[in-house]
C-alpha positions in Angstrom: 0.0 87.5 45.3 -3.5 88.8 45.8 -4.0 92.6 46.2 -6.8 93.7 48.0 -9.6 96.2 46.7 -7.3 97.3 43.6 -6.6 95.2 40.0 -2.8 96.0 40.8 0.1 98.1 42.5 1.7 101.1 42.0 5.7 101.2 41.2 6.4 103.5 44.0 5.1 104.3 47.5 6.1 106.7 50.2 6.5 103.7 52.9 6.4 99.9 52.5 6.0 97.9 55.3 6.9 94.6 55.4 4.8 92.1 58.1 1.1 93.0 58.9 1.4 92.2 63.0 0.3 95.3 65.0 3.9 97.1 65.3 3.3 97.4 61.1 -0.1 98.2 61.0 0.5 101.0 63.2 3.6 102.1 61.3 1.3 101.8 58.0 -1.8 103.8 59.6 1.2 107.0 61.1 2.2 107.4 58.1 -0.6 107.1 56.0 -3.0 109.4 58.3 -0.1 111.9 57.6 -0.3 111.6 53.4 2.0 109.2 53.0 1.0 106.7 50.4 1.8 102.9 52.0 1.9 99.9 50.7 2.0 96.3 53.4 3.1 93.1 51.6 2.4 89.7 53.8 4.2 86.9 53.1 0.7 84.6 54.3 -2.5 85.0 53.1 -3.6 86.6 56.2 -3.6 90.1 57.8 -2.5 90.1 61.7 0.8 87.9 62.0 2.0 87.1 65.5 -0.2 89.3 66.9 -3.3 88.3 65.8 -3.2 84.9 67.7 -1.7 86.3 70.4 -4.0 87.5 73.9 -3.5 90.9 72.7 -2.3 92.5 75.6 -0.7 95.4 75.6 2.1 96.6 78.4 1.3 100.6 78.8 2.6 102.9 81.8 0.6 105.1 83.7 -2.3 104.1 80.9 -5.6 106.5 81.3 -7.4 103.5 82.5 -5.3 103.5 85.7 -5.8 107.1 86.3 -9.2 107.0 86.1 -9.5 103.2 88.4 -7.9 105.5 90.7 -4.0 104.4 90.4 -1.3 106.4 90.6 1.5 105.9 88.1 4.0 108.1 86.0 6.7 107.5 83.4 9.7 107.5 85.7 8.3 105.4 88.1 8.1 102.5 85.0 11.5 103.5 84.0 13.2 102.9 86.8 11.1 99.5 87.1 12.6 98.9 83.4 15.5 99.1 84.7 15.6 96.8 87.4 14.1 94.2 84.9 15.8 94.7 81.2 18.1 98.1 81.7 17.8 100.7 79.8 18.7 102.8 76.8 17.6 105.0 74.2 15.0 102.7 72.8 13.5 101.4 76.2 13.3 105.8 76.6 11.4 106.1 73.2 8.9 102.8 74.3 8.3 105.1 77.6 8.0 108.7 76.4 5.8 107.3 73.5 3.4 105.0 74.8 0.7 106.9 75.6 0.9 108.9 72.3 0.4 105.8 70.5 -2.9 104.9 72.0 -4.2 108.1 72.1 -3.9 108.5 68.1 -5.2 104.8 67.8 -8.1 106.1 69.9 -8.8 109.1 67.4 -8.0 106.7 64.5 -9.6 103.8 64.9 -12.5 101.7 66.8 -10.1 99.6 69.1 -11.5 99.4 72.8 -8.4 99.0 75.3 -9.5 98.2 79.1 -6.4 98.4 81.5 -6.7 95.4 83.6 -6.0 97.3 87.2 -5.7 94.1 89.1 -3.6 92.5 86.9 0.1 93.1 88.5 3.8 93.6 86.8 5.7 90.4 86.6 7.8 91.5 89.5 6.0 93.1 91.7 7.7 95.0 94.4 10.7 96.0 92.4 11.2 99.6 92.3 8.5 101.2 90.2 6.5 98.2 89.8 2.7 98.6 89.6 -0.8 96.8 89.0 -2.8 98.2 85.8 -0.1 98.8 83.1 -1.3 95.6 81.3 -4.6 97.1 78.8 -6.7 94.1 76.8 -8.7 94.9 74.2 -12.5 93.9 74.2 -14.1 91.7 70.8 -14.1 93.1 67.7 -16.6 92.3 65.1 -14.9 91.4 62.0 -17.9 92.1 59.9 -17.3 95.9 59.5 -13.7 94.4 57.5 -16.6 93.7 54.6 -15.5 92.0 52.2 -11.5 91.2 53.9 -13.6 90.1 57.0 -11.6 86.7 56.3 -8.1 88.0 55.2 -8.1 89.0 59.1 -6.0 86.1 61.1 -7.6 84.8 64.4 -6.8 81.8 66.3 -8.8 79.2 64.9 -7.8 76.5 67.4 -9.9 78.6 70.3 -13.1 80.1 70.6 -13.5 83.8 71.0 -13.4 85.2 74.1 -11.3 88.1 75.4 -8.8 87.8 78.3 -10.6 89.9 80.2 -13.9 87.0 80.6 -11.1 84.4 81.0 -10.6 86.4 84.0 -14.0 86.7 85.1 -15.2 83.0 84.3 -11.7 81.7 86.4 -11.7 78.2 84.9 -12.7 76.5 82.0 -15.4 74.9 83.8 -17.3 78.0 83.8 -17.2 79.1 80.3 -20.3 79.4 78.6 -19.6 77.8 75.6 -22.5 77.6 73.4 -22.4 81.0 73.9 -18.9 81.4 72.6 -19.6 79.0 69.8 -22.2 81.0 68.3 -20.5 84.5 68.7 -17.8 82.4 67.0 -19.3 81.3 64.8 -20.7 85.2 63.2 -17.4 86.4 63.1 -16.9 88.2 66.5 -13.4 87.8 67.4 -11.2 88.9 70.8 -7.5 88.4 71.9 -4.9 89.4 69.1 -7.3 89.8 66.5 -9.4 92.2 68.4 -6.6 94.0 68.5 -5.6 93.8 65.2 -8.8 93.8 63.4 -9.6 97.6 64.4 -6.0 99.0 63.2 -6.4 96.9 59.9 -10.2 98.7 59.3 -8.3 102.1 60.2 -5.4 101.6 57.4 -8.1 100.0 54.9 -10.4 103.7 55.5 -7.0 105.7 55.5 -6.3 104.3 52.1 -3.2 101.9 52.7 -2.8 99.2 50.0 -2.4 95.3 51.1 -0.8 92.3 49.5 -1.1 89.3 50.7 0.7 86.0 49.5 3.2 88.9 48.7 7.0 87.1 50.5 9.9 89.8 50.1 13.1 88.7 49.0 15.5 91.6 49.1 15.9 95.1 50.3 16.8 97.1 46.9 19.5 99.2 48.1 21.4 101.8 46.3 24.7 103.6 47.4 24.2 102.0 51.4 20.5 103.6 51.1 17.6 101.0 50.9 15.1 102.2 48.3 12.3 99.7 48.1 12.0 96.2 48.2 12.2 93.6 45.1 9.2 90.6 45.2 9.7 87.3 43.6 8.6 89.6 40.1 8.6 93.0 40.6 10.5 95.5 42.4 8.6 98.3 44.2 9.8 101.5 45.5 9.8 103.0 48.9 11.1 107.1 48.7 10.9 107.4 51.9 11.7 103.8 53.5 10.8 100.3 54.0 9.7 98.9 57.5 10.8 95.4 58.7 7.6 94.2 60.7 8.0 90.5 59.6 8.4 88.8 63.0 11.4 86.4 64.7 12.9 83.1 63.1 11.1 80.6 65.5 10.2 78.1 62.6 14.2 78.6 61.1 15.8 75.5 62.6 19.1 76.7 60.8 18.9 80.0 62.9 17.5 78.8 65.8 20.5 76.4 66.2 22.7 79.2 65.6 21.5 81.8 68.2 18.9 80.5 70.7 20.1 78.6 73.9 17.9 75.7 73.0 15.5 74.9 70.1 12.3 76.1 70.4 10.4 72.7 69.8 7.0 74.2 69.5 5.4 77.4 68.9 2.3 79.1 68.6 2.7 81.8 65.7 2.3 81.1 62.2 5.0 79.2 60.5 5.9 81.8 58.1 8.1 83.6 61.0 11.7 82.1 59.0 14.1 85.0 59.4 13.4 86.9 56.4 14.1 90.3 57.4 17.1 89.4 59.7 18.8 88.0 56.2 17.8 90.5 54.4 19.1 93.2 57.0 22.1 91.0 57.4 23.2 91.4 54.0 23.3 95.6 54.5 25.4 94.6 57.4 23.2 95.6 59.8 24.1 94.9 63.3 21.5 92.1 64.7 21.3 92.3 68.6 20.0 89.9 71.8 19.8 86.8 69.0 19.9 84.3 72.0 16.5 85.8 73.2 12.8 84.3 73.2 9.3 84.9 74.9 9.6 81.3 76.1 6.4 80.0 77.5 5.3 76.4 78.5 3.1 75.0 75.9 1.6 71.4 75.2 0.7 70.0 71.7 -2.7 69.1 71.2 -3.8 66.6 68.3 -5.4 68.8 65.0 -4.5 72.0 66.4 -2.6 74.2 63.6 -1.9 77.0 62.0 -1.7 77.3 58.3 -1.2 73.3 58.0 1.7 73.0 61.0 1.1 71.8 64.1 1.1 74.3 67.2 1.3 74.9 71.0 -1.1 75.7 73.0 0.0 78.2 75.8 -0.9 76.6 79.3 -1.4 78.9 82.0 -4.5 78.0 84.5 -3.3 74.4 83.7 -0.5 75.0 86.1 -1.1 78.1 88.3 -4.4 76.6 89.7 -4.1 74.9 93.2 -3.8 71.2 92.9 -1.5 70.8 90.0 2.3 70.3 90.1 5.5 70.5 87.7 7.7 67.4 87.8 11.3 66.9 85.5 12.2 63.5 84.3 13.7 62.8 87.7 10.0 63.2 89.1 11.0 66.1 91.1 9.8 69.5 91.1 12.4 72.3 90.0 10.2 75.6 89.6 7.4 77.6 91.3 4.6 76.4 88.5 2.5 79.8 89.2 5.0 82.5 88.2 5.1 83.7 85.4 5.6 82.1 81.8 8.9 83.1 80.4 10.2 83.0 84.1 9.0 79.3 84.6 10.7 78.2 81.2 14.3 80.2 82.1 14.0 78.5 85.6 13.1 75.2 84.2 16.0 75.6 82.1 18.5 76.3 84.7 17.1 73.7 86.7 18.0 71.1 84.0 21.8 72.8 83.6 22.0 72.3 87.4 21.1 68.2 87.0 23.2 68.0 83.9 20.5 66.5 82.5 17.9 67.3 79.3 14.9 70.0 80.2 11.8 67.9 80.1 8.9 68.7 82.4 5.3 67.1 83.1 2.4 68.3 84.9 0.5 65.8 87.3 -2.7 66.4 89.0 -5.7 64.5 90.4 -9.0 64.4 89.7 -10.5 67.7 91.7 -8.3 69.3 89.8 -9.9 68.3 86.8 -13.5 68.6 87.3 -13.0 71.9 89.4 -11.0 74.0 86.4 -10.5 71.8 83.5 -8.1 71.5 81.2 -7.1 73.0 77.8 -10.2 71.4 75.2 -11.9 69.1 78.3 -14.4 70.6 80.5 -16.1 68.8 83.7 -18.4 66.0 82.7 -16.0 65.6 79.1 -14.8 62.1 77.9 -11.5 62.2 78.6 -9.0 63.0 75.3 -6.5 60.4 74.9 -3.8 63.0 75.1 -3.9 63.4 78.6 -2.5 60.1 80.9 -4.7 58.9 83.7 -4.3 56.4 86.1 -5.6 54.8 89.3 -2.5 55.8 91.1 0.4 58.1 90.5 2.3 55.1 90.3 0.7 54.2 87.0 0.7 57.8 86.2 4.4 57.9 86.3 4.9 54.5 84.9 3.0 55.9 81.8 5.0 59.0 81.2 8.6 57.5 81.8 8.9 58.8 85.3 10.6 57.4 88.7 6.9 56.4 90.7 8.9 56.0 93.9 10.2 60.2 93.2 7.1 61.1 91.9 5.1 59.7 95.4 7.2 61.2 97.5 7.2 64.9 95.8 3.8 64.5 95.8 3.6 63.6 99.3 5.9 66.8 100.0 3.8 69.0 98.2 0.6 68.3 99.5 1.9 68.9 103.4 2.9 72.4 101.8 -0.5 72.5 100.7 -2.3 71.9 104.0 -0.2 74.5 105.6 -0.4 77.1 102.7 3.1 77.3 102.3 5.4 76.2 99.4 8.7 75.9 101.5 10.7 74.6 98.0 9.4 77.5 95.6 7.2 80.0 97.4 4.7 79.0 95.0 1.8 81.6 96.2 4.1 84.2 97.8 3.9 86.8 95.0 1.1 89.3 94.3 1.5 87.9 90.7 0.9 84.3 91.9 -1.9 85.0 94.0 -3.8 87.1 91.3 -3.2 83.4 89.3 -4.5 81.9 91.9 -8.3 80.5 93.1 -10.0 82.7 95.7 -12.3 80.0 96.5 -9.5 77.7 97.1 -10.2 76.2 100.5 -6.6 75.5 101.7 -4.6 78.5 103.2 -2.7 79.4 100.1 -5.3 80.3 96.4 -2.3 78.9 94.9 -2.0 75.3 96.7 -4.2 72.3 97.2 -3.1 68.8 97.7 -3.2 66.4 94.8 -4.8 63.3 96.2 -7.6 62.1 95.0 -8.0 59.5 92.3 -7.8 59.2 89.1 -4.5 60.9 88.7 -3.3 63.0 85.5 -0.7 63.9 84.3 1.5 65.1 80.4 4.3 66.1 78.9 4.8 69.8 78.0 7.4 71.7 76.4 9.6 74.9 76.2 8.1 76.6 73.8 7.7 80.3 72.7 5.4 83.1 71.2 8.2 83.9 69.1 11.8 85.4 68.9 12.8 88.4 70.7 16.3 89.3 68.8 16.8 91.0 65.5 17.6 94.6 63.6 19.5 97.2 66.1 17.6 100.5 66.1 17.8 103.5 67.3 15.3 105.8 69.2 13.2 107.0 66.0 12.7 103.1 64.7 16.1 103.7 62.4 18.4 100.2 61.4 21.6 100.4 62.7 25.0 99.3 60.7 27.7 96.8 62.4 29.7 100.3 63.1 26.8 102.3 64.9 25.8 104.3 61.7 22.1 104.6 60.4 21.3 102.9 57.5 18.8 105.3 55.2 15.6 104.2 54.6 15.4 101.4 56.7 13.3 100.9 59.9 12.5 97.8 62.1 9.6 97.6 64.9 8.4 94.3 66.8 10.4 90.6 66.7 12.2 91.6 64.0 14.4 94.3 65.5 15.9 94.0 69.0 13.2 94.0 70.9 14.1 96.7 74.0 12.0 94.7 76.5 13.8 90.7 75.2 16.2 90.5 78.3 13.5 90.6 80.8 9.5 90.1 80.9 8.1 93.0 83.1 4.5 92.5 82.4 1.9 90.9 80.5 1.8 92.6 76.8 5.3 93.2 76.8 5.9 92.2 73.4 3.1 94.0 72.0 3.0 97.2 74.0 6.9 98.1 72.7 6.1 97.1 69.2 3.0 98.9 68.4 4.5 101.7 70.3 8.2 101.9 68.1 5.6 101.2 65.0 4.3 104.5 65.9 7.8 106.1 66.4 9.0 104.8 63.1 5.1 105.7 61.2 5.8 109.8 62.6 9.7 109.4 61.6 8.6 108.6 58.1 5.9 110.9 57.8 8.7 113.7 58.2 7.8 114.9 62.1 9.0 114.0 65.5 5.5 114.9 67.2 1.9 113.6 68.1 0.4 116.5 67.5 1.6 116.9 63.4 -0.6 113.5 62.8 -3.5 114.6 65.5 -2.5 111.8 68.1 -1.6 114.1 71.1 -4.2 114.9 73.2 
């Protein structure tokens, strides 16, 4: 265990959180900017969990940033778009009424720079209360005012850093500038999760919160059906007013994901120390663990020597397929799914598809050689030597000989495709036909459709990629203040949950990019005011 900035810890805190991801940090900097002394053991030797390799997008309703780019949005507007998507319920209400509480005190508290992203549309657009805007990324953070913890602070190390909001503006990877990311990278400037996480960290270090990292918890100390603290591997420490679960899902339990999940997640791109922890340990209080069969599933492809903590990792693609030029194919050398929507749709219609078939899920992308030297793809940019990862061939019959597939299927999908392409419409999947698509798309695309071109000029491409996830989405029942819930509906004392540890209110649907994050930091909050004995903003100076 190393403890940061102090020779050791004290016996007994107000609030321990478990997990240092965003939904904790914000717990930890509630309660501590209301007197509360806190205490956050890690189980890695890194600050940021999930979240700090994440994009760091946020999900916020009727955010100030859409106000002021002029669009018009208000809480029951999202809640009735909530509940066309993932229902409802007390703790989709407390996400809602909360929100933009939460980001007001993290305004006052701490550096973090949130822009709302006003072209950026709601998953399913056109539903009932649907809108652009509600999706906020943070800009770069510079993680030289951490000081000396600059390097406890997690990034993704497998990417340089730039924010979503330039992957935006720059369209493809042919246009990064990357020696200019490679030095910025280089002096510590980070973006995505850990320009989200890095600010809320600073706040909590300057608010006085203790840290241990290396620090894995192995029981909730109970007493009488009350949980009390939490026991390390040596010590047990004590929590008067509770403990927070903010320790993430069980993607890297096989045990558990065979149990609950409707497949195995084969690859994943948090760290590997997401095992479950705090759903055994809120298991043995007989806690009531909720939507266990649910993921944020994304398609991801593995790339040789990218890892996190020593295990190998996905990489998310997302321009690799929504681009014009580039289709999904299954084993059968078919295509089974519109490859622009988005993520965790694709992977839950991929999925279906392969029930449908009777046969295994396994999907490939193919594309030609515009493709390529137009947007890229993952680590190669235009004018690259080609990795060995990615297939090539003269023709897509040696393409598809190479990855296993039917050439005679794959030439004729391909020869279906690109007659959808010359007319601009995708007759099989209405690839293009959403505002969510389009935004995906290429507005310099010069077919009819920004989401379609043909694929047709040699060399062709193509890889395997897989069903993978950012993480778990099922875990500890709560209620609408962040409180565990037993098997029979009852509170259990002293325990709260906030982010993929608890039943995430937002895992039976996707509505938006940041949907993971938005929710989490927002219940974090909830729980952070619960514990520092007040139901209101305006006791800990967040409400504006």
């Amino acid at each position: 265990m190393k403890i940061l900035g102090k020779q050791d810890l004290s016996d007994r805190y107000d609030v321990v959180v478990v997990g240092s991801g965003a939904g904790g940090l914000v717990a930890a900097l509630t309660a501590a900017s209301a007197g509360q002394s806190v205490l956050v053991l890690e189980k890695s030797s890194q600050i940021g969990g999930t979240s700090a390799v994440s994009a760091g997008t946020i999900w916020i309703p009727a955010n100030d940033g859409m106000t002021e780019g002029g669009i018009d949005d208000d809480i029951e507007s999202a809640r009735r778009y909530l509940a066309e998507t993932v229902g409802g319920g007390e703790v989709v209400d407390a996400f809602l009424d909360h929100a933009n509480d939460m980001l007001s005190f993290l305004r006052e508290r701490t550096s973090l720079e949130l822009v709302a992203s006003l072209g950026y549309p709601d998953y399913k657009l056109g539903l009932e209360g649907s809108r652009y805007g509600r999706a906020m990324q943070p800009t770069t953070y510079d993680s030289r005012r951490l000081g000396e913890w600059k390097d406890i602070l997690r990034r993704d190390e497998n990417l340089l850093q730039y924010s979503m909001i330039e992957f935006k503006q720059w369209g493809s990877w042919a246009n990064f500038p990357w020696d200019e990311l490679r030095e910025r990278t280089a002096k510590g400037i980070v973006a995505r999760g850990a320009a989200l996480v890095g600010p809320i960290f600073q706040a909590c270090l300057e608010a006085g919160v203790d840290f241990a990292v290396d620090a894995p918890v192995q029981e909730l100390v109970d007493e009488d059906g009350v949980v009390r603290g939490v026991a390390l591997v040596d010590r047990q420490i004590a929590a008067s007013g509770g403990v927070v679960l903010a320790c993430g899902g069980f993607e890297w339990n096989p045990e558990m994901m065979e149990e609950h999940l409707p497949m195995p997640i084969p690859i994943r791109c948090s760290p590997p120390h997401n095992t479950g922890d705090g759903h055994r340990m809120a298991k043995r209080l007989d806690v009531r663990l909720d939507h266990m069969d649910e993921a944020w599933w994304a398609p991801m492809v593995s790339v040789p020597g990218q890892e996190v903590d020593g295990q190998r990792v996905g990489r998310h693609i997302r321009s690799e397929r929504q681009s014009p030029g580039v289709i999904i194919v299954d084993s059968t050398g078919e295509r089974i799914v519109n490859e622009a929507q988005d993520y965790n749709s694709l992977i839950r219609s991929a999925l279906e598809a392969s029930r449908g078939k009777g046969i295994p899920l396994r999907m490939f992308v193919v594309f030609d050689h515009r493709f390529l030297e137009r947007y890229g793809f993952l680590t190669y940019a235009a004018g690259d030597e080609l990795p060995g990862w990615i297939t090539t061939g003269a023709s897509l019959t040696e393409v598809a000989e190479s990855l296993g597939l039917d050439a005679q299927a794959l030439t004729a999908t391909v020869e279906r495709f690109n007659k959808f392409a010359e007319a601009g419409v995708d007759e099989d999947f209405h690839r293009g036909d959403s505002p969510y698509d389009q935004y995906s798309g290429d507005s310099t695309n010069p077919y009819p459709n920004s989401n379609l071109a043909p694929v047709e000029i040699g060399p062709f491409y193509g890889m395997e990629f897989l069903p993978g996830a950012f993480g778990t989405a099922g875990g500890v029942a709560t209620d609408a203040r962040g409180r565990a819930l037993r098997t029979d509906g009852s509170v259990v004392p002293g325990l709260f949950a906030v982010g993929n540890v608890s039943a995430h209110p937002l895992s039976t649907g996707y509505p938006g990019a940041g949907s993971t994050l938005g929710p989490a930091m927002t219940l974090g909050y909830v729980a952070g005011t619960e514990l520092a004995g007040t139901r209101t903003a305006a006791e800990i100076g967040g409400a504006q």
